[in-house]
NUNU-200594 format. One record per residue (C-alpha): residue number from 0; residue in three letters; x, y, z. Coordinates in nm, 3 decimals. Layout:
N
<r NUM; "ALA"; <X; Y; Z>>;
...
***
This chain:
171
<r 0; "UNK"; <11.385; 10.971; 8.890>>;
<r 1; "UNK"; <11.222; 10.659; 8.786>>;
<r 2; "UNK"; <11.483; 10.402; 8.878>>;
<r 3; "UNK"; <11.522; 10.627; 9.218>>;
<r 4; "UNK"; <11.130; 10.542; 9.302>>;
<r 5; "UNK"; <11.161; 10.201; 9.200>>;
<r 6; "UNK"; <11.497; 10.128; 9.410>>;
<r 7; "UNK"; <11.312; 10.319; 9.715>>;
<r 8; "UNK"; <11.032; 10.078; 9.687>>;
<r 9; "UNK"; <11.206; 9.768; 9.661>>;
<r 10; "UNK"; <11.454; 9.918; 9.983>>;
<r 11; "UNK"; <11.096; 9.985; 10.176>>;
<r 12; "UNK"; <11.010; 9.634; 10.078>>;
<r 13; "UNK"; <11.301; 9.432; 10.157>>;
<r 14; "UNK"; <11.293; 9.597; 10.511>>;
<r 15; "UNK"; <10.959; 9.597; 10.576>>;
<r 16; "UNK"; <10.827; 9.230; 10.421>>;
<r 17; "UNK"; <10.886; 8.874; 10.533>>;
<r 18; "UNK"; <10.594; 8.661; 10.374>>;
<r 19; "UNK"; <10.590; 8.479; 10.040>>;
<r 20; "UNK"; <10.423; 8.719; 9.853>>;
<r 21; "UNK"; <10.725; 8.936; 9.928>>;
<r 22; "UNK"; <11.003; 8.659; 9.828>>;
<r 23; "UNK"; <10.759; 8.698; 9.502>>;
<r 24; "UNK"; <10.837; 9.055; 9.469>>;
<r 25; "UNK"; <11.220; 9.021; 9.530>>;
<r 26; "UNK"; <11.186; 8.794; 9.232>>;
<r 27; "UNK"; <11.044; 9.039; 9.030>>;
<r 28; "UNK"; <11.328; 9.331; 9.096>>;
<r 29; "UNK"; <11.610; 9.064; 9.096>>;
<r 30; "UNK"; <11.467; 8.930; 8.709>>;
<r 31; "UNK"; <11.698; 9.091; 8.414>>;
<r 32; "UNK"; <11.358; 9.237; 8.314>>;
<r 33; "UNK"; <11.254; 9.401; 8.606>>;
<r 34; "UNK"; <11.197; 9.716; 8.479>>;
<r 35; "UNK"; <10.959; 9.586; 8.214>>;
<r 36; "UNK"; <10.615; 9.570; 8.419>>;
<r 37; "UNK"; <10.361; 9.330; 8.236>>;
<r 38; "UNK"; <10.006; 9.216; 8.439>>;
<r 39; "UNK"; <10.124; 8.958; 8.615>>;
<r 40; "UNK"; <10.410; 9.174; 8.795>>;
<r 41; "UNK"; <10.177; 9.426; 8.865>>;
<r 42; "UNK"; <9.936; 9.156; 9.019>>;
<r 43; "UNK"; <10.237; 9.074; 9.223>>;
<r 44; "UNK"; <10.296; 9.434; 9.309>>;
<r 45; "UNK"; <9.924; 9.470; 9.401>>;
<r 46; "UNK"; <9.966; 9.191; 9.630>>;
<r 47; "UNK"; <10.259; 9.380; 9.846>>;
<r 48; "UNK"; <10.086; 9.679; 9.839>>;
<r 49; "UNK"; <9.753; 9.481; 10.019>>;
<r 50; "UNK"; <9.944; 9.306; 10.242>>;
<r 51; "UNK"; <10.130; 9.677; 10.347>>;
<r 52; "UNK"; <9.736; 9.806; 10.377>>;
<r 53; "UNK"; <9.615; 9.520; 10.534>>;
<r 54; "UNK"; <9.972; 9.527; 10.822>>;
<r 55; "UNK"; <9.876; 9.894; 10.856>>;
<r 56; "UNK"; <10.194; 9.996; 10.696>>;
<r 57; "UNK"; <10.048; 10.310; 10.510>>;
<r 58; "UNK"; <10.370; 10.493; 10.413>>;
<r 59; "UNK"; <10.434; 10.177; 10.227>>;
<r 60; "UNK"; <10.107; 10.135; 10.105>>;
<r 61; "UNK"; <10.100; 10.513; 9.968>>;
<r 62; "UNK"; <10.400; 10.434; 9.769>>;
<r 63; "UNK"; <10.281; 10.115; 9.619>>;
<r 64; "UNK"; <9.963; 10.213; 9.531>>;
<r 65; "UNK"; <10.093; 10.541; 9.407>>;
<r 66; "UNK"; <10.317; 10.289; 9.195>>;
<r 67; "UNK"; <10.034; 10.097; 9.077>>;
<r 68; "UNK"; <9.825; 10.401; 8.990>>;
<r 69; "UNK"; <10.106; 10.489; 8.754>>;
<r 70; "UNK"; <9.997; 10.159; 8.567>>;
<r 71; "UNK"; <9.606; 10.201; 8.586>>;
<r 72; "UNK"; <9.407; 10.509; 8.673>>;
<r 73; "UNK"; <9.097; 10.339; 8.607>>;
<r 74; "UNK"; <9.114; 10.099; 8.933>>;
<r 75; "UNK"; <8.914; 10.247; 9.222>>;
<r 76; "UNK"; <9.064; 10.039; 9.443>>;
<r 77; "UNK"; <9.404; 10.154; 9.461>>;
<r 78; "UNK"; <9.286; 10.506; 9.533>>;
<r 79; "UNK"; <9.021; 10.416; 9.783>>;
<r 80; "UNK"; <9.289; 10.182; 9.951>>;
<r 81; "UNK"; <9.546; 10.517; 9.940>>;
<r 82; "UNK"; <9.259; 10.759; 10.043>>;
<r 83; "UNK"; <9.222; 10.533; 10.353>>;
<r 84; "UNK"; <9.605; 10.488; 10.422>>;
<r 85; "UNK"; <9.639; 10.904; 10.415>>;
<r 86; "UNK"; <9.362; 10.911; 10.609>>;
<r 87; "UNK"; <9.506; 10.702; 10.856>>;
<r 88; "UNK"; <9.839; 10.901; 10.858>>;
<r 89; "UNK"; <9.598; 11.230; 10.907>>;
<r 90; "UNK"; <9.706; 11.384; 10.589>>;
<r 91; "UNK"; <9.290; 11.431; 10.502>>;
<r 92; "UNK"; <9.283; 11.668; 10.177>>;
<r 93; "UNK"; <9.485; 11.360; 10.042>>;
<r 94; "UNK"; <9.254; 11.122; 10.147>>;
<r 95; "UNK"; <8.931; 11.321; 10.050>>;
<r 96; "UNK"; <9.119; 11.342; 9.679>>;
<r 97; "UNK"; <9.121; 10.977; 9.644>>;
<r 98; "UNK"; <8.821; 10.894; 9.802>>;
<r 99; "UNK"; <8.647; 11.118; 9.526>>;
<r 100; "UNK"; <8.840; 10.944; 9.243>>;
<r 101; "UNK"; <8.730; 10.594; 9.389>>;
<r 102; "UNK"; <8.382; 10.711; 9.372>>;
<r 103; "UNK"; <8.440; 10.825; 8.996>>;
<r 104; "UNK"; <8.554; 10.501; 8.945>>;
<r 105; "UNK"; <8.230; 10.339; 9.117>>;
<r 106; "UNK"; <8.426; 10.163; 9.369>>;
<r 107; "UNK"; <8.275; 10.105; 9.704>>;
<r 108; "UNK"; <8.130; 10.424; 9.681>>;
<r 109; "UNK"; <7.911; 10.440; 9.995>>;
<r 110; "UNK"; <8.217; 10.351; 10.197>>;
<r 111; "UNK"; <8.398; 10.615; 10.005>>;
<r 112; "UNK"; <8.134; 10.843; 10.104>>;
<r 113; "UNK"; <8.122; 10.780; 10.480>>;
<r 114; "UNK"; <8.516; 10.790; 10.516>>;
<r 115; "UNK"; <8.482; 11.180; 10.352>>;
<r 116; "UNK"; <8.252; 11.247; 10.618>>;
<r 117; "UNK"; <8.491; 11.095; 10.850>>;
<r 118; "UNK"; <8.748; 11.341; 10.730>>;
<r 119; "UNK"; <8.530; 11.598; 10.716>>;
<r 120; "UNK"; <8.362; 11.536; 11.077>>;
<r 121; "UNK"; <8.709; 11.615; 11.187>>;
<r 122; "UNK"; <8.692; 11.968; 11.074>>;
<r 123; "UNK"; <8.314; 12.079; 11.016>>;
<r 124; "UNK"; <8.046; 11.808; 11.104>>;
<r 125; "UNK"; <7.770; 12.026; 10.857>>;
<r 126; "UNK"; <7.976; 11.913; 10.557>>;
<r 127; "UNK"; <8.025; 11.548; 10.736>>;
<r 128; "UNK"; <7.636; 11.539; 10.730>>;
<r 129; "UNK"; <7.622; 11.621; 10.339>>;
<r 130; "UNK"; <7.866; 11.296; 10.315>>;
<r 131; "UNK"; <7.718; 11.072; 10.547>>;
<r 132; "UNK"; <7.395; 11.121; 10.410>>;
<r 133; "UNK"; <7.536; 11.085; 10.064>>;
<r 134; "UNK"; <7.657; 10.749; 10.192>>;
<r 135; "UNK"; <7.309; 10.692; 10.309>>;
<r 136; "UNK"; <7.166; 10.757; 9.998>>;
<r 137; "UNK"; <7.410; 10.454; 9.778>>;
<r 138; "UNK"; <7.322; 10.209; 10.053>>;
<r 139; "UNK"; <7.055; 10.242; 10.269>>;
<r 140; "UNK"; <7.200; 9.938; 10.466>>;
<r 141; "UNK"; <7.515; 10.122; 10.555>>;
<r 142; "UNK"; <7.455; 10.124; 10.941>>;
<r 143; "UNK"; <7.777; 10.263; 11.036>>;
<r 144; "UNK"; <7.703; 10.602; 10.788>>;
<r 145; "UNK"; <7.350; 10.615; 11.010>>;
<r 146; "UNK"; <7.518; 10.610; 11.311>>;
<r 147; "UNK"; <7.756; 10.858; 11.203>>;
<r 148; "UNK"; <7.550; 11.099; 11.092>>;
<r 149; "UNK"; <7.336; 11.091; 11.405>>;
<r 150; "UNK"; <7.646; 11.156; 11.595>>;
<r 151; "UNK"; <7.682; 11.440; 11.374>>;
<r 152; "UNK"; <7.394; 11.603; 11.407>>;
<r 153; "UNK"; <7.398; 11.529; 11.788>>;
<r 154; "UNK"; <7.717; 11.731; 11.799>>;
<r 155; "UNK"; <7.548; 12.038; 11.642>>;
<r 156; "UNK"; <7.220; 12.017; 11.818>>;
<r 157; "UNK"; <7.442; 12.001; 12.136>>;
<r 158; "UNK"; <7.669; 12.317; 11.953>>;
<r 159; "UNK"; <7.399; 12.508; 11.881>>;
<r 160; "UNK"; <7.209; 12.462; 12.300>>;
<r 161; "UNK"; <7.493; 12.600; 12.384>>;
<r 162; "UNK"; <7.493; 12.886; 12.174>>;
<r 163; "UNK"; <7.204; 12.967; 12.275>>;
<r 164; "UNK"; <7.294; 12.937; 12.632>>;
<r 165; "UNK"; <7.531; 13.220; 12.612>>;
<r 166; "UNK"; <7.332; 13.427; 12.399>>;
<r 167; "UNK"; <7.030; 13.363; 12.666>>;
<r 168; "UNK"; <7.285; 13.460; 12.940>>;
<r 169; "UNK"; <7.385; 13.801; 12.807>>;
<r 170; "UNK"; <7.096; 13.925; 12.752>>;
***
């Protein structure tokens, strides 16, 4: 199972990639030791997996950082940067999982926050508020949480009008 995750990454990579940092990579698999990871392959791996994140290749970037968690499960990074990648792909209980890992790991927790209530605003905006103002709370410079939330509660002051419209209207 092992060797068939690491030759479906290196497949994904030698289709998808093109820069330096990827030639890098190739190295790696291509060395008689590729299968022993040390730091400085993982660095390299890390590297891939940002540059998939960064050319909004998320199923890559899932895999990778998957890959890398395997290595270190104390690196908020790699879960905040897969929580946003299966966000992105719409697969949310994912990305709320990693998100809250991220913020276990105190890494950019405010952000980590306000992307749960971006997940969450999909479904229920009351529990978006909780997050948003949760964001709020870590940085009270986080504009874009503000904003968010005052969407939010826009959206269920507007809800609840209409509610009452109806209500009013039957009666």
């Amino acid at each position: 199972m092992k060797q068939y995750v690491l030759f479906l990454i290196l497949f994904i990579m030698t289709i998808s990639c093109k820069s330096q940092k990827d030639k890098n990579f190739k190295e790696i698999w291509n060395s008689q030791d590729s299968l022993v990871w040390n730091q400085n392959n993982l660095k390299k791996l890390e590297s891939i997996a940002d540059l998939a994140y960064q050319k909004d290749e998320y199923s890559n970037a899932i895999i990778l950082y998957s890959k890398l968690i395997e290595f270190d499960t104390t690196n908020g990074k790699y879960y905040y940067n897969r929580g946003y990648s299966y966000s992105m792909l719409l697969n949310m209980n994912l990305a709320i999982q990693d998100y809250l890992k991220s913020i276990s790991l105190n890494y950019r927790v405010s952000k980590a926050y306000q992307n749960i209530g971006i997940n969450y605003g999909h479904i229920n905006d009351s529990i978006a508020i909780y997050y948003f103002k949760k964001a709020i709370e870590n940085d009270s410079k986080n504009e874009k949480a503000k904003t968010l939330l005052d969407e939010c509660i826009k959206r269920i002051k507007k809800s609840k009008a209409k509610g009452n419209e109806i209500i009013k209207r039957d009666t």
